[in-house]
C-alpha positions, 0 to 999 in steps of 0.5 A, spaced: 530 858 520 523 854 518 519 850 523 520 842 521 514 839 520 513 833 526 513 826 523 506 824 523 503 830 523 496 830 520 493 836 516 486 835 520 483 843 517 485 842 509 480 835 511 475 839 514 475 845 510 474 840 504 469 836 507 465 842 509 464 845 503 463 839 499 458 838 505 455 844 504 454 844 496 450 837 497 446 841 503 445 847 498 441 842 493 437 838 498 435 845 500 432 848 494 428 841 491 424 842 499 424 849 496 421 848 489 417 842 492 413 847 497 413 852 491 410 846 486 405 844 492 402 852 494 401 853 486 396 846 485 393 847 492 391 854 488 389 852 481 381 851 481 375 848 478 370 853 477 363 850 478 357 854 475 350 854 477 343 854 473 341 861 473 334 859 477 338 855 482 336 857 489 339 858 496 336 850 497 339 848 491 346 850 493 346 847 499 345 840 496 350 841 490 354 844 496 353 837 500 355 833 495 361 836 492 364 836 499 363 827 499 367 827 493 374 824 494 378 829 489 376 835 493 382 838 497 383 836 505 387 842 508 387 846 515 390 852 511 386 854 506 378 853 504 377 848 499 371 849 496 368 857 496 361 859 492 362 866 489 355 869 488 356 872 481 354 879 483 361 878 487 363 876 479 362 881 477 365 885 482 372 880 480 371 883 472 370 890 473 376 891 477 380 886 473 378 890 466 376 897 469 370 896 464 362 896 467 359 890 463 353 890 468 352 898 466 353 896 459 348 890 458 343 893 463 343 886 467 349 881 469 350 875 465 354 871 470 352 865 475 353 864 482 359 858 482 364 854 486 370 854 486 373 848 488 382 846 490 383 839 488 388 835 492 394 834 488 393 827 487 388 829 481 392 834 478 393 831 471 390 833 465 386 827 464 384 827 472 382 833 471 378 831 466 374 826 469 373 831 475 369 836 470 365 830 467 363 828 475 361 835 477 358 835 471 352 829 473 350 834 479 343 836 479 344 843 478 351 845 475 350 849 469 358 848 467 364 846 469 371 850 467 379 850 469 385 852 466 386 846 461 392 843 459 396 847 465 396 841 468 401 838 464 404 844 464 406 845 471 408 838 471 412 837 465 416 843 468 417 840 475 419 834 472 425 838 468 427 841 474 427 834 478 431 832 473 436 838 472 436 839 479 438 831 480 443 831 475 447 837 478 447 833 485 449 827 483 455 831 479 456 834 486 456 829 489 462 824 484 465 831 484 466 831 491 468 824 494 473 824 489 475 831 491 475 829 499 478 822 496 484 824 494 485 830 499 484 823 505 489 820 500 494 825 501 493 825 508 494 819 509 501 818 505 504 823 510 504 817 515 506 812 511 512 811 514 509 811 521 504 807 518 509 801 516 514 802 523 507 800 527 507 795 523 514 793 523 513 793 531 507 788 530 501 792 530 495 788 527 491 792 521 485 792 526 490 797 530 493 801 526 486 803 522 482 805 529 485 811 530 485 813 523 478 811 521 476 815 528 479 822 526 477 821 519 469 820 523 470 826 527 472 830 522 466 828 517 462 830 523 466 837 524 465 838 517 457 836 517 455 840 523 459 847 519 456 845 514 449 844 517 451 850 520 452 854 514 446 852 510 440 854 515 444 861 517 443 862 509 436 859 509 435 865 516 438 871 511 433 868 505 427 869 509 429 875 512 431 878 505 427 875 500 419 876 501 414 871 501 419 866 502 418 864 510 411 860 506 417 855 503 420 853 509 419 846 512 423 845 518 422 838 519 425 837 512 429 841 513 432 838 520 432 831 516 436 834 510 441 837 516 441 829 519 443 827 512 448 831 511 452 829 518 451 822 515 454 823 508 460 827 513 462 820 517 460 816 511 465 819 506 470 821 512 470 814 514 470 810 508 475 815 506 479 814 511 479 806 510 480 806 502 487 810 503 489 806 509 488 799 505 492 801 500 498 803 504 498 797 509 499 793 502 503 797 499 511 793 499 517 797 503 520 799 496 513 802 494 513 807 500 519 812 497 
């Protein structure tokens, strides 16, 4: 014979499982914007500005437009990695030769190339027309022969970010619809196996108010349950993604990534609580005809 389901039985796990995944999925995007946010970061930090110097510039020279260039505003400020460093033209050379395997230096009988700077611009100035006006103000520098970067791949790099931003915006905030409405009607189907016992405490003089406690404090816990699982399930697969995928250890941010975890425990008791609220409000409306 079947067990008979209890009167006012409530069914907590399809609420958290639902909850957890929807969690999970919202968790997932925040994850990769902080990933490819890093990413873009790294790439800037590495694009250069190539400073050259006359050939007849000596070592004091040198020091001098080395002094000045490290005043400029534009020039990176970072503990990670060195934001201006000269390169002799002999060490050039040595660059060009094993980049083509050809011995120009052999070939001419002398090296062509000029001593330079290679200088990491703050991501602040990373557009094409900053970058520009960079040129020209290195330029005016007693000393500087010539100044170069990759043109154009700034704006490059920026147009494409912005596309992913948007790409990735637009798939979370589907998500996010998506998966209210989803945990929405899953509350909402919860909450119509009590409606019986929802209108006999009414019927027995229960306010709102007393009626609603118990529920909107399940539907708080139960988004803090899901938020945690799915908290737990995002930083376990970001764990398997830097012990298996190389170089990735380098996108980590864990401070953001404990601010996305505190987000998504926030976005659980939120929709589990508003939820709640939404379904409770309409059945203790709802006329005694309309309950059947």
């Amino acid at each position: 014979m079947p067990k008979k389901k209890k009167i006012g039985s409530y069914p907590n796990a399809m609420i958290v499982v639902s909850l957890t995944a929807a969690l999970f999925l919202i968790g997932f995007c925040g994850l990769l914007v902080i990933q490819s946010k890093k990413l873009v970061s790294i790439i800037r930090q590495n694009i250069e500005v190539r400073t050259f110097l006359d050939k007849e510039t000596n070592k004091s020279s040198q020091d001098s437009i080395l002094t000045i260039i490290k005043t400029k505003p534009y020039v990176l400020v970072s503990a990670e990695v060195a934001p201006i460093t000269f390169v002799s033209k002999e060490e050039a050379a040595k660059e060009f030769i094993e980049g083509t395997k050809e011995d120009f230096v052999a070939f001419l009988g002398e090296n062509p190339l000029r001593d330079s700077y290679r200088i990491k611009i703050g991501e602040d100035y990373f557009e094409e027309s900053k970058l520009q006006l960079i040129k020209k103000d290195l330029e005016k520098i007693k000393g500087v022969y010539e100044v170069v970067y990759q043109e154009n791949l700034a704006d490059n790099i920026n147009r494409n970010v912005t596309k992913i931003y948007a790409v990735l915006a637009s798939f979370a905030l589907i998500m996010l619809i998506i998966i209210v409405l989803l945990v929405n009607n899953t509350i909402k189907l919860a909450i119509y196996s009590q409606r019986f016992l929802i209108r006999s405490m009414q019927l027995v003089g229960a306010t709102n108010g007393f009626i609603q406690r118990p529920y909107m404090m399940r539907g708080a816990i139960q988004g803090l349950i899901g938020g945690v699982l799915a908290g737990g399930l995002l930083i376990a697969l970001q764990q398997v993604a830097v012990r298996n995928v190389e170089g990735l250890a380098m996108l980590q941010e864990y401070n953001k990534i404990a601010i996305l975890v505190g987000v998504v425990l926030f976005l659980g008791i939120s929709i589990g609580i508003a939820s709640t609220y939404q379904s409770l409000a309409r059945y203790l409306r709802m006329a005694l005809d309309d309950l059947y």
